[in-house]
VEXVOSE-215125 format. One record per atom (N, C-alpha, C): residue in three letters; residue number from 0; atom name; chain; x, y, z. Coordinates in nm, 3 decimals, padded with zeros to 5 digits. Atoms other than C-alpha are relative to their C-alpha. Layout:
# VEXVOSE-215125
LONU  lolum  voro  torfi  palum       xx       yy       zz
LONU    ALA   NUM     CA      A        X        Y        Z
...
This chain:
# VEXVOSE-215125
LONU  lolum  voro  torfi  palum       xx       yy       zz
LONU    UNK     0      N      A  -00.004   00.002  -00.145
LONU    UNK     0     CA      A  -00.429   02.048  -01.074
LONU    UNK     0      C      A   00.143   00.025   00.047
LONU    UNK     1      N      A  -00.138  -00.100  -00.095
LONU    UNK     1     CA      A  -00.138   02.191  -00.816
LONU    UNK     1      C      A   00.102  -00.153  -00.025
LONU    UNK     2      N      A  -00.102   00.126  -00.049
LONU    UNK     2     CA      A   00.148   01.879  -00.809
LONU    UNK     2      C      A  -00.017  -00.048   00.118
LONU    UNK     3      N      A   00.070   00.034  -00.120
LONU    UNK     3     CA      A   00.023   01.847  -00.469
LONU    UNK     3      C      A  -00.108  -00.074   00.038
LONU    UNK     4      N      A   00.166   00.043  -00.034
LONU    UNK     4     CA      A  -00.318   01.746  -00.485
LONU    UNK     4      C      A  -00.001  -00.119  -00.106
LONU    UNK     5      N      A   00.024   00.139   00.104
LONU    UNK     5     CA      A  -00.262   01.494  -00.781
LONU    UNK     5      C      A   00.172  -00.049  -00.014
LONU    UNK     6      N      A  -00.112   00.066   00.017
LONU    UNK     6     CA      A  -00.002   01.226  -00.844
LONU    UNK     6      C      A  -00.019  -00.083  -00.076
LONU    UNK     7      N      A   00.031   00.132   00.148
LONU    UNK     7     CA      A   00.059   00.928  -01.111
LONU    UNK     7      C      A   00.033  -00.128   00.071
LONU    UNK     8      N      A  -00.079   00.096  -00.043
LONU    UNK     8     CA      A   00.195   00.690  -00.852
LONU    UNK     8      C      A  -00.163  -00.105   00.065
LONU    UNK     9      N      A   00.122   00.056   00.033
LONU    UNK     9     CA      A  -00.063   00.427  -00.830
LONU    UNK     9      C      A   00.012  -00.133   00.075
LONU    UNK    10      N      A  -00.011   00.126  -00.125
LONU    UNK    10     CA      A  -00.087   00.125  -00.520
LONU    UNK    10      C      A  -00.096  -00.103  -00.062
LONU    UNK    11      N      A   00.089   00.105   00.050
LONU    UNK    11     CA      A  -00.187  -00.214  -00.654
LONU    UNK    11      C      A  -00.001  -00.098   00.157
LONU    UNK    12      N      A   00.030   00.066  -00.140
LONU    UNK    12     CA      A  -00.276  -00.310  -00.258
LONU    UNK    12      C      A  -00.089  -00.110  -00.039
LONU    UNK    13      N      A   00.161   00.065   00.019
LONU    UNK    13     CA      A  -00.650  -00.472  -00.361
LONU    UNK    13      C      A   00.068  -00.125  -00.110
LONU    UNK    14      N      A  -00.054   00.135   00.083
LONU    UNK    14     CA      A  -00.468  -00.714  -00.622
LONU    UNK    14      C      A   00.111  -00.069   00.043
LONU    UNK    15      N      A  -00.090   00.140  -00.066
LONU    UNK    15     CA      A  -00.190  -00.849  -00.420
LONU    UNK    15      C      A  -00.062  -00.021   00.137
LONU    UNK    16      N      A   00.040   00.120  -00.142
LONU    UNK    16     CA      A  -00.411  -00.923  -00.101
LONU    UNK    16      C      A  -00.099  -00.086  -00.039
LONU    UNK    17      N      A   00.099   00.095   00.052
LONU    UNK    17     CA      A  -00.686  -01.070  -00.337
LONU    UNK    17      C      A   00.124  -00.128  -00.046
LONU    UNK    18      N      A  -00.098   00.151   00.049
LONU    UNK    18     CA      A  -00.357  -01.291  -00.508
LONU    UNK    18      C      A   00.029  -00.044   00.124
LONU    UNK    19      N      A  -00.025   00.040  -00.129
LONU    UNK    19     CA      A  -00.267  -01.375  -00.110
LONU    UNK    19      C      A  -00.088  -00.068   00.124
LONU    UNK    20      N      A   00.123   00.004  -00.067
LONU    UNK    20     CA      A  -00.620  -01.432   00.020
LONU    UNK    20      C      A   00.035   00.054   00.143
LONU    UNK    21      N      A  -00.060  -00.050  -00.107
LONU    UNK    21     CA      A  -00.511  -01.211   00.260
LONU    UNK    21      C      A  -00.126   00.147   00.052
LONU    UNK    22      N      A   00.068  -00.122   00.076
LONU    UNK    22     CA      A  -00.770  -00.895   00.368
LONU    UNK    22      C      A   00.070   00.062   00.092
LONU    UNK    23      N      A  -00.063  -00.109  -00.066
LONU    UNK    23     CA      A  -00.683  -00.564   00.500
LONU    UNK    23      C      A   00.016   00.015   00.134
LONU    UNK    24      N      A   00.021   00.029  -00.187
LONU    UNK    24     CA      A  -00.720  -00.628   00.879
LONU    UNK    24      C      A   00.089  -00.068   00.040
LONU    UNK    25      N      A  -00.098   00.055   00.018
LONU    UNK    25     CA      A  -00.486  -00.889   00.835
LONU    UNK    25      C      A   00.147   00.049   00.010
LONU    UNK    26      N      A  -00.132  -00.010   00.066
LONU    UNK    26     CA      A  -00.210  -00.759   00.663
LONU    UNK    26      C      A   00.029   00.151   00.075
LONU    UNK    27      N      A   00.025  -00.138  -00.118
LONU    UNK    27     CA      A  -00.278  -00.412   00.942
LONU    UNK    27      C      A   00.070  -00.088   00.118
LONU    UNK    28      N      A  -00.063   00.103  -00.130
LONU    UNK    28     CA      A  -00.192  -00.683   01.231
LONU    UNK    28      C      A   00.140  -00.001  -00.030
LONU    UNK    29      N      A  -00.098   00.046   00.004
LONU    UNK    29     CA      A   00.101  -00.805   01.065
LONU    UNK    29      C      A   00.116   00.061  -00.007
LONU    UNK    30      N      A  -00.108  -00.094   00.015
LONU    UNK    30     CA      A   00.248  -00.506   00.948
LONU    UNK    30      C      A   00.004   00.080   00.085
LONU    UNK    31      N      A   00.042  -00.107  -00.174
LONU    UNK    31     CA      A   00.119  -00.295   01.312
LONU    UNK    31      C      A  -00.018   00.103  -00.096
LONU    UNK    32      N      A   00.095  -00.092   00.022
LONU    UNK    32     CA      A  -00.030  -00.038   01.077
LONU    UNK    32      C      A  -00.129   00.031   00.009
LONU    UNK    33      N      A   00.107   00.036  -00.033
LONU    UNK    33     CA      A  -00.335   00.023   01.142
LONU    UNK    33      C      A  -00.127   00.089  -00.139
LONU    UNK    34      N      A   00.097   00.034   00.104
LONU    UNK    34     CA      A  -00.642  -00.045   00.897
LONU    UNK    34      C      A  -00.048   00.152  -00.048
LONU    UNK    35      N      A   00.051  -00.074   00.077
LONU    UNK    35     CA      A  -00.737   00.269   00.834
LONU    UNK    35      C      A   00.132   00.074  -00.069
LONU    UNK    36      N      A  -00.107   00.007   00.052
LONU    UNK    36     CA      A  -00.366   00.362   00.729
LONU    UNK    36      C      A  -00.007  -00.048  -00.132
LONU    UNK    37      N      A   00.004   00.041   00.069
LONU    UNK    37     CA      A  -00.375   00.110   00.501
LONU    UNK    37      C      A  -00.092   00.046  -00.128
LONU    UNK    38      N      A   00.139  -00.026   00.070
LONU    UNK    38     CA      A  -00.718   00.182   00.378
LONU    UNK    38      C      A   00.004   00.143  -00.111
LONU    UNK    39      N      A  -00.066  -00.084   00.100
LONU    UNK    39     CA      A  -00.580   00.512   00.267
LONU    UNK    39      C      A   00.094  -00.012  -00.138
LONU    UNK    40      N      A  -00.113   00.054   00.081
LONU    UNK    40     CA      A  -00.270   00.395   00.080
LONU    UNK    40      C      A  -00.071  -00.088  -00.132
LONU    UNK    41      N      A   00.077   00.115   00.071
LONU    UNK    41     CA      A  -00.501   00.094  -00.093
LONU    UNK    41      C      A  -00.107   00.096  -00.073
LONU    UNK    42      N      A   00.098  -00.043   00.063
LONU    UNK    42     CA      A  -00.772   00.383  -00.192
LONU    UNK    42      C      A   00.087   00.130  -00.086
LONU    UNK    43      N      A  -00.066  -00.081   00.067
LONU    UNK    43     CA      A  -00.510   00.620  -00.344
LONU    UNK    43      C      A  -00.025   00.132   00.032
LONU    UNK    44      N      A  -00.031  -00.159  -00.075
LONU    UNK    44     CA      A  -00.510   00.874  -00.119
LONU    UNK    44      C      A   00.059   00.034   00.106
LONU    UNK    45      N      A  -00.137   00.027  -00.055
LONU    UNK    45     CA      A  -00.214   00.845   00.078
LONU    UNK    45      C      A   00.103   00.120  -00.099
LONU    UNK    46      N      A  -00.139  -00.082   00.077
LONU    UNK    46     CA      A   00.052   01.128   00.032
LONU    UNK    46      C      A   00.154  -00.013  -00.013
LONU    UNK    47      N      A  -00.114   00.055  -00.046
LONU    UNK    47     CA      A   00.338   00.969   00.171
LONU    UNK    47      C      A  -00.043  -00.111   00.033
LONU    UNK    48      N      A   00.002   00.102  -00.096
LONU    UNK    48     CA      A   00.449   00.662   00.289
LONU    UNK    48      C      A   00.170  -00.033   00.041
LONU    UNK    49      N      A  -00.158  -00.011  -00.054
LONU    UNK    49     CA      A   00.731   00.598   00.542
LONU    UNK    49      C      A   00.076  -00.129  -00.102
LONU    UNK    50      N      A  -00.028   00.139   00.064
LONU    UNK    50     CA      A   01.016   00.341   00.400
LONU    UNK    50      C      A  -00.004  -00.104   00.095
LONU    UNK    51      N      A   00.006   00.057  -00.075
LONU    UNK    51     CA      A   00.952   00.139   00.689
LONU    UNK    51      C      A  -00.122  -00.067   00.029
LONU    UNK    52      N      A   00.133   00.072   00.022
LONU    UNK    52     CA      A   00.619   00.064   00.633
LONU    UNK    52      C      A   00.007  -00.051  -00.096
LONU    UNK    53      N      A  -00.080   00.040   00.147
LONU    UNK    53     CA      A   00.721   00.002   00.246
LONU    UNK    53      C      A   00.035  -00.119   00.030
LONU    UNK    54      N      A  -00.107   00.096  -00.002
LONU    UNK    54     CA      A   00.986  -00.260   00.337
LONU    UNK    54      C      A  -00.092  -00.075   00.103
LONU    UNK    55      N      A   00.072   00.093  -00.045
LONU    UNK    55     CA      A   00.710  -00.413   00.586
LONU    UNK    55      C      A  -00.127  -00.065  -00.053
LONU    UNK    56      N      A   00.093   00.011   00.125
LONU    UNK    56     CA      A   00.409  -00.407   00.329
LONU    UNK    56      C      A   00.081  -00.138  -00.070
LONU    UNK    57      N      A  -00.079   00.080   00.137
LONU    UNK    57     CA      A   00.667  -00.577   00.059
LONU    UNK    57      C      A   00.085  -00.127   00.067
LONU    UNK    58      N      A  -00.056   00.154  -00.112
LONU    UNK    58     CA      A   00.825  -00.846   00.366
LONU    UNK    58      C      A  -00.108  -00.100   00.007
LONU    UNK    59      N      A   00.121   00.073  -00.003
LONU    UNK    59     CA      A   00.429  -00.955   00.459
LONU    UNK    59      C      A  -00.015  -00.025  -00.144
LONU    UNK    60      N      A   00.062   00.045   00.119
LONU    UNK    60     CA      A   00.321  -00.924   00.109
LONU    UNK    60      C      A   00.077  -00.112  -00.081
LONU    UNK    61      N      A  -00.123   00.078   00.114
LONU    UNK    61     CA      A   00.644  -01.117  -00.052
LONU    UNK    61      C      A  -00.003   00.060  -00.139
LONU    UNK    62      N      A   00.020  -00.072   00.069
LONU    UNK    62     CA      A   00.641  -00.856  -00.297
LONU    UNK    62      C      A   00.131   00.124  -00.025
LONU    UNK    63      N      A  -00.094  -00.091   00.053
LONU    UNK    63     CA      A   00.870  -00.614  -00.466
LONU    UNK    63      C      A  -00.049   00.168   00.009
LONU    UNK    64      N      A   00.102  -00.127  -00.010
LONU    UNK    64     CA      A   00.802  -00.250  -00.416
LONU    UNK    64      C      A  -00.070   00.033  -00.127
LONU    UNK    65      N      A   00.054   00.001   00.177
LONU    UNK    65     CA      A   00.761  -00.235  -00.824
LONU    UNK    65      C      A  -00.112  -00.052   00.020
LONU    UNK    66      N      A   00.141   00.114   00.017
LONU    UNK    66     CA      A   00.445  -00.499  -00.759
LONU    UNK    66      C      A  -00.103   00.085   00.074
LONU    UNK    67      N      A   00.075  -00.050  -00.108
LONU    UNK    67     CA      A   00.323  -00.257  -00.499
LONU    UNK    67      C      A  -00.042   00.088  -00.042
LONU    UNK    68      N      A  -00.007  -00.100   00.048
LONU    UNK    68     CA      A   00.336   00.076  -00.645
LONU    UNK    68      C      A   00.094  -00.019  -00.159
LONU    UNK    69      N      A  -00.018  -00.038   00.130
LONU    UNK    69     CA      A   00.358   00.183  -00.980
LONU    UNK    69      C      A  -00.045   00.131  -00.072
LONU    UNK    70      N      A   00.030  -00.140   00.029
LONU    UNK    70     CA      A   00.399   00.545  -01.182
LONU    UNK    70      C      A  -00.117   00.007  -00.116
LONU    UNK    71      N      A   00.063  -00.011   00.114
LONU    UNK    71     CA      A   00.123   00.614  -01.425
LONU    UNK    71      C      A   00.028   00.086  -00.096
C-alpha cells in the first residue's frame, strides 16, 4: 500500500479510558473535541493529529504521549 493510506502508528485510546472509567463523550467534553474526532483517532483512522489536541488528550488522560500512541 501507498505510505499514505497505511501507517504503523497505533492509538491505545479504548485501553486508557477503560483503565480511567472514563468513555468517549466524556473525555470529547473535556478535551472540546468532539466525539466523532475522537472516534476516529480511537478507531485508527485518523491521519493527523494537531499537538494541541495531543497535549490535551495526555493532560485529561494523565498519560504520556508514549501510553497514547505507539509505532508498530
Amino acid at each position: 500500500m501507498p505510505p499514505e493510506t497505511e501507517h504503523a502508528v497505533r492509538c491505545h485510546l479504548d485501553t486508557l479510558l477503560a483503565d480511567r472509567g472514563m468513555t468517549l463523550a466524556q473525555l470529547a467534553d473535556e478535551v472540546g473535541v468532539s466525539v466523532v474526532n475522537l472516534s476516529v483517532l480511537k478507531n485508527g483512522r485518523a491521519r493527523a493529529i494537531r499537538f494541541s489536541t495531543l497535549t490535551a488528550l495526555c493532560r485529561v488522560l494523565n498519560c504520556s504521549v508514549g501510553e497514547l500512541l505507539s509505532v508498530e
